[in-house]
Steps between C-alpha positions, in 0.01 A plus 500: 500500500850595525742339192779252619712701255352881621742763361510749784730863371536835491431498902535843661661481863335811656159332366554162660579666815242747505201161373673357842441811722120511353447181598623608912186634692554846590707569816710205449672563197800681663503255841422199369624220749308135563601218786543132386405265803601141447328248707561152610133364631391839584847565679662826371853363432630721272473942411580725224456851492545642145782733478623367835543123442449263742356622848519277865155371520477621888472800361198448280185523712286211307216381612318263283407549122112643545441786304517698845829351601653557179367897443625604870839362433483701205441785641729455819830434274404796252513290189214515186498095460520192752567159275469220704601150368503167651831283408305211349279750257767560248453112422161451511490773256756352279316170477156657490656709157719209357209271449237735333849742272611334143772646374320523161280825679575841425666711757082646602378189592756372696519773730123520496544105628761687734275731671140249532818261679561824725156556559439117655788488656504446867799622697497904338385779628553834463350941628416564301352242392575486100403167467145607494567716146539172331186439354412127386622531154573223260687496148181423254324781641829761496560425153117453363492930655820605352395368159144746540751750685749530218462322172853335323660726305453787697629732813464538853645855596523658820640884607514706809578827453620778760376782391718707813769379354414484125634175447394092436479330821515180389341339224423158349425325173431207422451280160271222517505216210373123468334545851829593659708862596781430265666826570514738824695839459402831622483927384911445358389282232293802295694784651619568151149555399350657776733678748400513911523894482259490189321283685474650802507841379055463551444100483137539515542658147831260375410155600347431177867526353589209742244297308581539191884453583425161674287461182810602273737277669310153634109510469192716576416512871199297631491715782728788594508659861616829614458631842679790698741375805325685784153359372654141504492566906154701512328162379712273714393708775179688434165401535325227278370781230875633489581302146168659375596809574844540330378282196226839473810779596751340237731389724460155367458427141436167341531518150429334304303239737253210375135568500479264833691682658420850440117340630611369802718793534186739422295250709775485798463869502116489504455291798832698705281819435169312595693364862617864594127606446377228680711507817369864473167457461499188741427690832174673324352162410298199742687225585277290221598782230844464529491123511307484142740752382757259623422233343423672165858605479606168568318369222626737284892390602408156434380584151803713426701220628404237334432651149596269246716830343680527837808294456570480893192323490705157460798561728309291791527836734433838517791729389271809620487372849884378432561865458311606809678250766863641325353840567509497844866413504510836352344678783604792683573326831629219285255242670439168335129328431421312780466216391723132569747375282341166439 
């Protein structure tokens, strides 16, 4: 998936930076701070408060590692993350990742050994509790989706655009050959072709020219994305039909994009559409009306899911429902699923 010899230029540091403050859920981005609680047996022996270093543990009010526990001493010390670790964990996650990791892998699969380690480990825990986006992925699958995602010899590519500010907000491309990203630059690498204020100028109109200079310079794009910065947080944060509804406005374009995926996309939007209409229409209908209807829809998900054309299909999870549990990280009062780590 990714080359052991992966040329990565022509970086741009205000894009790195900005990928990284895209990633933060909104609200934390300018206050980001986390605790790391080290435990001996369930003993808190040791604190760390970032930007503040270590911190006397009688001063840390912890009170077990429960979901419960853990979000209330989040919220009494005013901080965005708890990490709690047990001082044996560290180990039993080395061993548990040195006996399944050849060196041989590609950098992908042995952090995807890395983070199915993480998710068994015992002795981690963590509010929110990120442990829970890991999904159960394994190399075979990853790879046998990127080959139907992007073929070899051609481009992933990536830009988010500010249109307040007329400028690239970060960007990404990617050249995939023999099964394997061989090469991982970003917007600084075609400048000379296409300039950010050309660009920019009215992307909706230019981001053909993007194309054809990833084209020009390394290979045609399998699948190009280009979304507007502020719309990046509407569908983080917005209701379920959100993605719908900026695909339809313009304010994300995905061009060009396989046939799958403009179906699922076109059937993604169908059923968001159909959901809104239903949770309308739901307090009209008998409690045996909505149930039918209820299980019609979930037929039709099943269908859409498991199409033969829908490369997702073979990941082993859902990347839809993926999407939704990461979404709620993304909330406005910044609450996380409820749901245990385990």
């Amino acid at each position: 998936m990714l080359d052991a010899n992966i040329d990565i230029a022509a970086l741009d540091a205000r894009h790195l930076r900005n990928w990284w403050q895209l990633a933060i859920p909104p609200g934390m981005s300018k206050t980001l701070s986390y605790l790391l609680l080290v435990l001996d047996r369930g003993t808190l022996i040791h604190a760390i408060r970032a930007n503040h270093g270590a911190v006397p543990i009688t001063e840390i009010p912890f009170r077990g590692t429960s979901k419960m526990a853990l979000r209330n001493l989040k919220r009494e010390l005013g901080v965005n993350a708890v990490f709690v670790l047990e001082r044996e964990a560290l180990g039993q996650l080395a061993g548990a990742v040195d006996s399944k990791i050849a060196l041989s892998d590609d950098y992908a699969s042995q952090g995807i050994v890395l983070w199915q380690a993480l998710r068994t480990c015992e002795g981690i825990w963590s509010e929110p509790p990120l442990l829970d986006l890991i999904p159960p992925l394994r190399a075979p699958a990853l790879q046998k989706t990127l080959d139907l995602l992007v073929p070899d010899k051609s481009a992933l590519v990536v830009y988010v655009i500010d249109e307040k500010s007329k400028r690239i907000h970060c960007s990404g491309i990617a050249l995939k050959e023999e099964g394997a990203f061989s090469l991982a630059t970003m917007h600084p690498a075609i400048a000379d072709l296409v300039s950010e204020r050309e660009l920019c100028r009215d992307w909706r109109a230019n981001y053909s020219k993007i194309n054809q200079a990833v084209t020009t310079r390394l290979a045609r794009p399998a699948i190009s994305i280009f979304i507007e910065k502020d719309t990046v947080t509407r569908i983080l944060t917005g209701p379920p039909e959100q993605l719908a509804r900026e695909l339809k406005l313009g304010n994300l374009v995905i061009s060009p994009a396989p046939a799958w995926l403009q179906g699922l996309l076109g059937g993604a939007a169908a059923l968001a559409v159909a959901s809104a209409s239903a949770k309308r229409m739901a307090r009209f209908l008998p409690k045996s009306a909505r149930s039918m209807a209820g299980n019609l829809a979930g037929a039709a998900q099943d269908r859409m899911k498991n199409s033969s054309v829908n490369p997702f299909s073979m990941l082993g999870f859902d990347p839809i429902q993926l999407l939704g549990r990461l979404r709620s990280f993304y909330s406005a009062t910044g609450t996380a699923p409820d749901s245990s780590i385990r």
